[in-house]
N, C-alpha and C positions, 0 to 999 in steps of 0.2 A: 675364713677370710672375711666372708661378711655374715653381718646380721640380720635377717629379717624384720623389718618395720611392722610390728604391730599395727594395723588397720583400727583405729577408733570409728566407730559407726556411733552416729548420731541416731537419736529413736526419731521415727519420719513423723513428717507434722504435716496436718493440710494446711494448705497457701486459699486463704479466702480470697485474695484479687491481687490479679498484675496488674500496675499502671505503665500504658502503652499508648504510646499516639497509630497505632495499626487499628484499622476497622476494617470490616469485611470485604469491602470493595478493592483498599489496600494489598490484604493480601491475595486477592485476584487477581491487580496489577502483577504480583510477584508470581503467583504462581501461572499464570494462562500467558506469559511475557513469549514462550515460541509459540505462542498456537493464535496468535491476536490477528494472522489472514481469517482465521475461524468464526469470529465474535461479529456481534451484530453490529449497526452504526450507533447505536442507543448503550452497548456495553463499551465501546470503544471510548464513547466520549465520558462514560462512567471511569474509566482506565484514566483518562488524560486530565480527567478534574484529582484523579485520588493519585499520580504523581504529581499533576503541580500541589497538590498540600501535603506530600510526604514530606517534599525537600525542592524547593522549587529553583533552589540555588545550587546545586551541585552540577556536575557537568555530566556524569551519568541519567541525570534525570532529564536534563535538557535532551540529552541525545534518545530515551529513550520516548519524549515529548515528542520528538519531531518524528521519529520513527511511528508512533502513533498516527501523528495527524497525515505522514504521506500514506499510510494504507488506508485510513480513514479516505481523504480528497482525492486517493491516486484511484478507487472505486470509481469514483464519478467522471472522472480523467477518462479510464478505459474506456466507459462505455458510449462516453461523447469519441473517443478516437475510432472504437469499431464502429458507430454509424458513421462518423467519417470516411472510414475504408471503405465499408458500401456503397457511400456516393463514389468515391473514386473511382471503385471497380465496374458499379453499373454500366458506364458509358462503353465499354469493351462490349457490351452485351447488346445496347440499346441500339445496334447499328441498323439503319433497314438497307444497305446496303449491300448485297450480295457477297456472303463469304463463308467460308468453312469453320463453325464454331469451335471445333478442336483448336484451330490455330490463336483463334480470340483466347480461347480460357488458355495455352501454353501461354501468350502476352500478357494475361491478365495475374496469372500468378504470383509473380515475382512481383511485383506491384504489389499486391494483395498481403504477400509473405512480409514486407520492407511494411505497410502503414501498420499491419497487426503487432507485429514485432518493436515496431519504434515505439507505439502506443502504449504497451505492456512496459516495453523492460524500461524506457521514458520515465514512467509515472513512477516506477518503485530505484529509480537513483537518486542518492541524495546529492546534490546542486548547490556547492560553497557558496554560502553569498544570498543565497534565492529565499524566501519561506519555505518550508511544504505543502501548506496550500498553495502555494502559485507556482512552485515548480514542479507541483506532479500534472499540471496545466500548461507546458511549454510544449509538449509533443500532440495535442491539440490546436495549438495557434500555426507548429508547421503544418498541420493537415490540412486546414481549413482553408490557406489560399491554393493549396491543391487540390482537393474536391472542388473549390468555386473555379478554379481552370478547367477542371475534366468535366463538371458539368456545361460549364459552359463551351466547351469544343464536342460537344457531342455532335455527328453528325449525322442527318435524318435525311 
């Protein structure tokens, strides 16, 4: 019915050089792209300079641009929203008014749970409209006049 196609093989030859616009950092971008919570802020901004000069126009890179820089800025985000949360929560603690500290830390929790929580999951959503450095920074500006309330209502 049918005939089998003869395979011609070519004799192999070495290939002296590809020309490519990939360099080493490049393919870093592409290969460490799930594991970039991992990477330092030095490889990170390594990562964000070698996709804007892969393709700085495509809408893949854009998106993976910005997904860069919110875990880049959304780092510094967190850690100003947990010492945020600590000013909030101290004031439950700070009371020298007579009371049973079990019932402080039950009140103090859920407080606790809500600023660590908004802080975190805050900094890593992306925010239509916003940059990534200034929207992994929006769940810091809600904290902030809420620790300057709770420290300021502390009572001694």
């Amino acid at each position: 019915m049918f005939e089998p196609i003869a395979e011609v093989r070519q004799p192999k030859q070495q290939i002296a050089h590809i020309a490519t616009n990939l360099d080493p950092t490049q393919l870093r971008v592409r290969r460490f792209q799930g594991y970039s919570q991992s990477l330092s802020w030095k490889q990170l901004g390594e990562m964000l300079q070698a996709a804007e000069d892969l393709d700085p126009d495509s809408a893949r890179s854009k998106a993976d641009m910005d997904r860069l820089e919110r875990i880049r800025w959304g780092r510094v985000s967190v850690m100003v929203a947990n010492l945020l949360a600590l000013v909030i929560t101290l004031p439950f603690f700070l009371q020298k008014t007579p009371g049973n500290p079990v019932l402080r830390a039950l009140r103090c929790a859920p407080v606790a749970i809500i600023a660590l929580m908004g802080g975190v999951l805050g900094s890593s959503a992306p925010i239509p409209g916003v940059p990534p450095a200034v929207g992994v920074f929006l769940p810091v500006l809600v904290l902030l006049p809420i620790a300057v309330a709770a420290v300021a209502s502390t009572k001694s």
